[in-house]
Backbone bond lengths (Angstrom), bond angles and torsions (degrees), N, CA, C in turn:
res aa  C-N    CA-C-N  psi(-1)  N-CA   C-N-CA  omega(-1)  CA-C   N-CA-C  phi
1 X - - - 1.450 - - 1.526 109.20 -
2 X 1.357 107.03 152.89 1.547 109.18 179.51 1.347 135.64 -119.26
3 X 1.353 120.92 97.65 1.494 127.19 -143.78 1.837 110.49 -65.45
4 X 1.591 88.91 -27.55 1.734 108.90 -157.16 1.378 105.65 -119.60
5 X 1.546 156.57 129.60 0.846 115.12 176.16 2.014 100.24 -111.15
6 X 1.265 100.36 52.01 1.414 101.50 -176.73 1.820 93.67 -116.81
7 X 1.853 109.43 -12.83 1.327 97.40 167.65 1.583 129.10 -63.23
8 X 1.656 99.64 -38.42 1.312 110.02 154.38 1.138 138.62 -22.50
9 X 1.824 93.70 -55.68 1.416 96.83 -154.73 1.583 111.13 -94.20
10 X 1.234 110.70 3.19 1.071 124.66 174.79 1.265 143.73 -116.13
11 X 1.506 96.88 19.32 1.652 126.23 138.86 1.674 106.70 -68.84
12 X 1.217 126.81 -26.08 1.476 112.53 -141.67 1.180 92.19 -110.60
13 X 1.256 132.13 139.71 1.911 149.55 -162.52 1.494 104.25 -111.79
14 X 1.354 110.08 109.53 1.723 121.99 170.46 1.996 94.41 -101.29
15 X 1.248 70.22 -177.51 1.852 94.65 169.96 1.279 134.90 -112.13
16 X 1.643 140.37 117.70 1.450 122.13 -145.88 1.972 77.39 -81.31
17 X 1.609 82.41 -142.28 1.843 105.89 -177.98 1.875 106.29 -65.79
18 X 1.640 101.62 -35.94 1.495 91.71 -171.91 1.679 113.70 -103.64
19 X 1.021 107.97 20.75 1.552 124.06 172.24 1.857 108.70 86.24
20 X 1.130 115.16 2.34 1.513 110.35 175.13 1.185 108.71 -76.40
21 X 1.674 125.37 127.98 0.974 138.43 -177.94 1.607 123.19 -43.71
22 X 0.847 142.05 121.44 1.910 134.88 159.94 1.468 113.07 -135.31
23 X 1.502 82.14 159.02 1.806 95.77 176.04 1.704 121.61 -13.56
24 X 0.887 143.77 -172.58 0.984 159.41 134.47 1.526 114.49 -68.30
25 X 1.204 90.82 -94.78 1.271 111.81 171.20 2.042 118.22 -26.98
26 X 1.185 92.22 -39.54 1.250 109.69 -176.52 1.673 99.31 -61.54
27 X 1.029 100.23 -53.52 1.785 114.62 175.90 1.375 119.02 -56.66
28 X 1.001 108.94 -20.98 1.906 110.65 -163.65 1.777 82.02 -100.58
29 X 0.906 102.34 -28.32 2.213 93.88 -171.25 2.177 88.15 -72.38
30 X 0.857 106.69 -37.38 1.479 97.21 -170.31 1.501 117.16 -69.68
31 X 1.392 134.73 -173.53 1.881 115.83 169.51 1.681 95.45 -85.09
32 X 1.148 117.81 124.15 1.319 117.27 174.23 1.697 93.51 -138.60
33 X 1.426 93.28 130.88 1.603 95.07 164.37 1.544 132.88 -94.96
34 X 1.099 114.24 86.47 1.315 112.46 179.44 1.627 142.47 -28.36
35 X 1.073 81.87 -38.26 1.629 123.68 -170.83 1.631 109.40 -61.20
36 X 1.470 93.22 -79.61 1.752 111.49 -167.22 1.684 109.16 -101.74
37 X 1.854 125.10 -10.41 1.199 110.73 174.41 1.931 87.30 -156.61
38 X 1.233 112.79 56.48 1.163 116.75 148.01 1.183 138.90 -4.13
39 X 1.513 166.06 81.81 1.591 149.64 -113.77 1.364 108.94 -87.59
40 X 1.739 113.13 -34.66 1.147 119.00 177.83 1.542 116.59 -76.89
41 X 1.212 114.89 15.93 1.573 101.75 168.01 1.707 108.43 -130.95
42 X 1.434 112.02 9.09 1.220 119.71 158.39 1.433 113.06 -53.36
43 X 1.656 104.52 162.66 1.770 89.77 -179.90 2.020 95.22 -162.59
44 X 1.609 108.73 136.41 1.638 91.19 -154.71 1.914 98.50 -51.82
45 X 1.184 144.29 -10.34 1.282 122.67 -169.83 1.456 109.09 -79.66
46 X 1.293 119.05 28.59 1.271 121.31 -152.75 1.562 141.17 16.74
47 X 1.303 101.35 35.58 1.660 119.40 168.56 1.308 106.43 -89.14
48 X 1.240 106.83 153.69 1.602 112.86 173.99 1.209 109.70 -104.94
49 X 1.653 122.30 150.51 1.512 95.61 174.07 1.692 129.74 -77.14
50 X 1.403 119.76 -13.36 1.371 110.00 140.36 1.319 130.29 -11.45
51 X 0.867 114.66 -79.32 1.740 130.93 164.43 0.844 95.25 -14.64
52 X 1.753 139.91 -69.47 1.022 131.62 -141.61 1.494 100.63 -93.29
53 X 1.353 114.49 -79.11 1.523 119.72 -174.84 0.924 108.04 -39.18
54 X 1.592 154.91 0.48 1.503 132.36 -157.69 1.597 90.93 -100.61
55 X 1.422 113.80 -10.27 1.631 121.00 -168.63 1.813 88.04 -91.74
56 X 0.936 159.85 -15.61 1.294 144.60 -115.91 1.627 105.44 -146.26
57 X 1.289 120.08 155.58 1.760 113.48 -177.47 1.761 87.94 -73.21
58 X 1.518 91.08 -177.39 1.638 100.33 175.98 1.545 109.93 -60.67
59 X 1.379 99.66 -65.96 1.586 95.68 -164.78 1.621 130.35 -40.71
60 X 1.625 89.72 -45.27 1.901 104.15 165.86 1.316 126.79 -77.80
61 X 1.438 97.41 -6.80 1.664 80.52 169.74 2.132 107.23 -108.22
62 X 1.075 87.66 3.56 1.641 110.50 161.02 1.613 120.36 -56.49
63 X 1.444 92.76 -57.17 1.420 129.85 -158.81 2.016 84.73 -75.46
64 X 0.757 110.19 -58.04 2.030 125.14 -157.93 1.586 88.62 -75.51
65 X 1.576 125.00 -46.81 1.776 121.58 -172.69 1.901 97.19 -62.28
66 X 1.624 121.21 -37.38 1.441 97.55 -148.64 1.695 95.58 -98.32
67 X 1.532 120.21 -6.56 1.106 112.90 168.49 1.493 125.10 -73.04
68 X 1.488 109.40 -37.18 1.651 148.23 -175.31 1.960 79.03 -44.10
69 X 1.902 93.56 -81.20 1.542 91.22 -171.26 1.604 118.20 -93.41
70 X 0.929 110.19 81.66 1.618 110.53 -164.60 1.900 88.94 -105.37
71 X 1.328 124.47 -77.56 1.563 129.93 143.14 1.549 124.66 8.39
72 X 0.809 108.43 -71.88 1.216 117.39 169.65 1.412 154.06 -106.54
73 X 1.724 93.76 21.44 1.767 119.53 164.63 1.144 121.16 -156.11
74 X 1.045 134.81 -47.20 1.840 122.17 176.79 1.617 101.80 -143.64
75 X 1.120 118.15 51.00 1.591 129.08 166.45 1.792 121.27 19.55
76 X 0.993 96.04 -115.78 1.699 112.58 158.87 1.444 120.87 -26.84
77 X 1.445 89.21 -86.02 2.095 109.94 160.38 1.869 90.13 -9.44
78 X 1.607 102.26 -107.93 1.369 109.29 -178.10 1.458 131.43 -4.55
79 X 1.316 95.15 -72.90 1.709 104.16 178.76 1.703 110.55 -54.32
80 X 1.309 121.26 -38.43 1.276 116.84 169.21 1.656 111.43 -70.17
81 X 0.846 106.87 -9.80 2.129 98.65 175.83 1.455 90.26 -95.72
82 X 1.460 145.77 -41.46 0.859 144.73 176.60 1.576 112.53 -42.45
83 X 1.509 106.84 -54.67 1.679 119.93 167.80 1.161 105.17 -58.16
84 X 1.274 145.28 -50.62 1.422 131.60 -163.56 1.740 102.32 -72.78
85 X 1.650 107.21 -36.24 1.959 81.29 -171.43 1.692 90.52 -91.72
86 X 1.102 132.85 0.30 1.477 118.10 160.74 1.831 124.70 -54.77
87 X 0.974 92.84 -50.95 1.769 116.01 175.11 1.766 100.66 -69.13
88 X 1.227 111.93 -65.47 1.749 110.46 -171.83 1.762 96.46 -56.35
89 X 1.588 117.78 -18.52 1.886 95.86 175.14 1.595 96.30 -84.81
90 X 1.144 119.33 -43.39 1.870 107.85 171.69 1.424 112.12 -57.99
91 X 0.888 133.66 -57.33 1.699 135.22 -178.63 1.742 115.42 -48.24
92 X 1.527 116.08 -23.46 1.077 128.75 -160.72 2.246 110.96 -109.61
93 X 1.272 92.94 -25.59 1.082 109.04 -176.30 1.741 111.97 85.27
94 X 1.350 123.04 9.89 1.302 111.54 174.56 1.591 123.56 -48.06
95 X 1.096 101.12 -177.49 1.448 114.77 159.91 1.492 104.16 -53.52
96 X 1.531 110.54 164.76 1.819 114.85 -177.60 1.542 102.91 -129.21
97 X 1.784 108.70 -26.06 1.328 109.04 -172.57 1.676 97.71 -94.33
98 X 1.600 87.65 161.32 1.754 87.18 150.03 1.156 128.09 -91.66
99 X 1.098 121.57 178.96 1.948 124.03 -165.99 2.215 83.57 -92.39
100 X 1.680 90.44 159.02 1.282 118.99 -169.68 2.132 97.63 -39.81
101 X 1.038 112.91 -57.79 1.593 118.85 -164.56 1.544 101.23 -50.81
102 X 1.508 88.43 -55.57 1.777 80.73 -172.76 1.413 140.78 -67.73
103 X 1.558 94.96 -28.27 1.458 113.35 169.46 1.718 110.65 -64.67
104 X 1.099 111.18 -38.39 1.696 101.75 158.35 1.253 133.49 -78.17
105 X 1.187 105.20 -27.61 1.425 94.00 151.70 1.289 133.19 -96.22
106 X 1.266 121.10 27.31 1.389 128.43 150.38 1.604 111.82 -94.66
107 X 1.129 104.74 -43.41 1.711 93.52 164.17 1.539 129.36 -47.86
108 X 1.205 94.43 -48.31 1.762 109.14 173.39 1.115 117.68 -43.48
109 X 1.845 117.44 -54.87 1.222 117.87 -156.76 1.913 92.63 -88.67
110 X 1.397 100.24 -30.80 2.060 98.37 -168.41 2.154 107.50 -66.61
111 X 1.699 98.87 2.87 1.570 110.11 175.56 1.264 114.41 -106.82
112 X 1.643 117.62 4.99 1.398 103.06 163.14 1.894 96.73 -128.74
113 X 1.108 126.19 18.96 1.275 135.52 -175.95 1.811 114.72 -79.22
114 X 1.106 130.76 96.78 1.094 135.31 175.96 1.476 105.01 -75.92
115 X 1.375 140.49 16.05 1.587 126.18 153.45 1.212 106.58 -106.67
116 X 1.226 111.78 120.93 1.602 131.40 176.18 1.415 106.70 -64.39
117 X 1.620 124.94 -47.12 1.421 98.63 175.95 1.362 135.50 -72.29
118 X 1.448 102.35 -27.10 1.725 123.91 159.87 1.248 108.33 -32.42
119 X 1.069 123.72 -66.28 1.824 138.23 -167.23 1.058 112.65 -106.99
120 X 1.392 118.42 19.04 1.905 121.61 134.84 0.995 120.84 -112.47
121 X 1.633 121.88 3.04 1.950 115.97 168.75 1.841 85.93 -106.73
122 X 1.126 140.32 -25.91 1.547 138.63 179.10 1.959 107.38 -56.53
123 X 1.812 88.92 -47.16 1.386 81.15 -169.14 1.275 121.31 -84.88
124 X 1.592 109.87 -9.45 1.696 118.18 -175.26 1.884 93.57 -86.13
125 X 1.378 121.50 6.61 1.236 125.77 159.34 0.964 126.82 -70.42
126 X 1.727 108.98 -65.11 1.343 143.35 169.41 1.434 94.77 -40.64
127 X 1.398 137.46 -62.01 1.235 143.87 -164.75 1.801 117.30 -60.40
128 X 1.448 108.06 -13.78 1.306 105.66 -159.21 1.416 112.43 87.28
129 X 1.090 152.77 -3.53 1.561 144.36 -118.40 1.730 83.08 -145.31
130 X 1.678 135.27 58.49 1.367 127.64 148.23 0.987 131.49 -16.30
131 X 2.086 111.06 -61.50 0.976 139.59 -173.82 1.577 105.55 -48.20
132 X 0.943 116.92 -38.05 1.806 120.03 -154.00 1.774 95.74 -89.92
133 X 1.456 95.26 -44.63 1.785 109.75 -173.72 1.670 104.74 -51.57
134 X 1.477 114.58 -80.99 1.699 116.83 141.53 1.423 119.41 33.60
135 X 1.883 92.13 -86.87 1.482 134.45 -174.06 1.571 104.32 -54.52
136 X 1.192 114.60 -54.88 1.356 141.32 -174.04 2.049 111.34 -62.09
137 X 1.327 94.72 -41.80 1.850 86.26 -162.39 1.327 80.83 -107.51
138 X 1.184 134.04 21.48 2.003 132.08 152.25 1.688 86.62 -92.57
139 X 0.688 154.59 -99.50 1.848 166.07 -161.16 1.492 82.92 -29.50
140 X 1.237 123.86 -47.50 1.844 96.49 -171.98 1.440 115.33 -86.24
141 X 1.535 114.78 -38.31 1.660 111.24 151.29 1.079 129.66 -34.81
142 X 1.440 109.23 -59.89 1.896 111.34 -174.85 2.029 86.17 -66.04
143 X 1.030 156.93 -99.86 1.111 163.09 -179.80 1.738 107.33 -5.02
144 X 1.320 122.84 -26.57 1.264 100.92 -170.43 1.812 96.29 -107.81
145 X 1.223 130.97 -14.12 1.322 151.37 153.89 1.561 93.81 -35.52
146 X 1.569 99.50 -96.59 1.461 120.66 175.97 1.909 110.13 -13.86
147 X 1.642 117.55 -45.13 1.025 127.00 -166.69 1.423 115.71 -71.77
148 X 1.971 112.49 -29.62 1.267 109.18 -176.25 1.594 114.00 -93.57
149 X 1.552 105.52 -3.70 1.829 118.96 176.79 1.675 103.29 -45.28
C-alpha cells in the first residue's frame, strides 16, 4: 500500500533544463510546468519534442514522442507503443520519412544527444529505415530485461 504518493514518484527519473535525469518528485517540488513544457519531453539540445512531431503524420510523430521520452517515463512500455505506430505506418502504407522540418530537427537535436541508442532508433527514422528502428528498440528491450536478470 502507498501512504505517499511522492514515494512513487520518486523512483521515477524526469529531465531538469539540461537533460540530466532527477527525481520526479524532485521536479514537481520545483516550478515545473507540466502542461506546456513537460520535463520528459525536454531534450539536452534544447528542442522539445513538439518541435518535432507537430511537422509529422500522427503515427510518426507517435513513434519519435515515445522514443524522445522513453528514459524518462515508462521505459519499455514506450518503446513498445513506439513499435506499434512504427509497424501500423508499414502495415498501412503511410509515408516512412518525415517531412523536411522534422527531419532537421531531428538531426539537430540527435547532435547534441549523448544516448547512443536514442539517436540510432531516431536516426534510422530520420532515414526512412522503420525496419531497422523496430529492429533497434527490440535489442534495447531484450537488453534492458537482460539487465534486471
Amino acid at each position: 500500500m502507498i501512504n505517499d504518493p511522492f514515494d512513487v514518484l520518486s523512483s521515477r527519473l524526469l529531465s531538469d533544463e539540461h537533460g540530466h535525469a532527477i527525481p520526479m518528485a524532485e521536479a514537481l517540488g520545483r516550478a515545473v510546468d507540466l502542461v506546456n513544457h513537460p520535463p520528459h519531453y525536454r531534450h539536452p539540445s534544447g528542442i522539445e519534442c513538439i518541435e518535432i512531431t507537430r511537422h509529422c503524420s500522427f503515427d510518426l510523430g507517435n513513434a519519435i514522442k515515445y522514443i524522445w521520452r522513453a528514459d524518462a517515463k515508462n521505459g519499455a512500455q514506450d518503446l513498445r507503443k513506439a513499435q506499434w505506430y512504427l509497424r501500423d505506418i508499414l502495415s498501412t502504407g503511410q509515408c516512412s520519412f518525415p517531412p523536411h522540418k522534422a527531419k532537421h530537427l531531428l538531426i539537430e537535436a540527435n547532435m547534441a544527444d549523448h544516448d547512443e541508442q536514442r539517436v540510432s532508433m531516431l536516426a534510422a527514422i530520420c532515414q526512412g529505415r522503420l525496419d531497422a528502428a523496430i529492429m533497434m528498440i527490440d535489442e534495447v528491450i531484450d537488453a534492458s530485461v537482460g539487465d534486471r536478470l
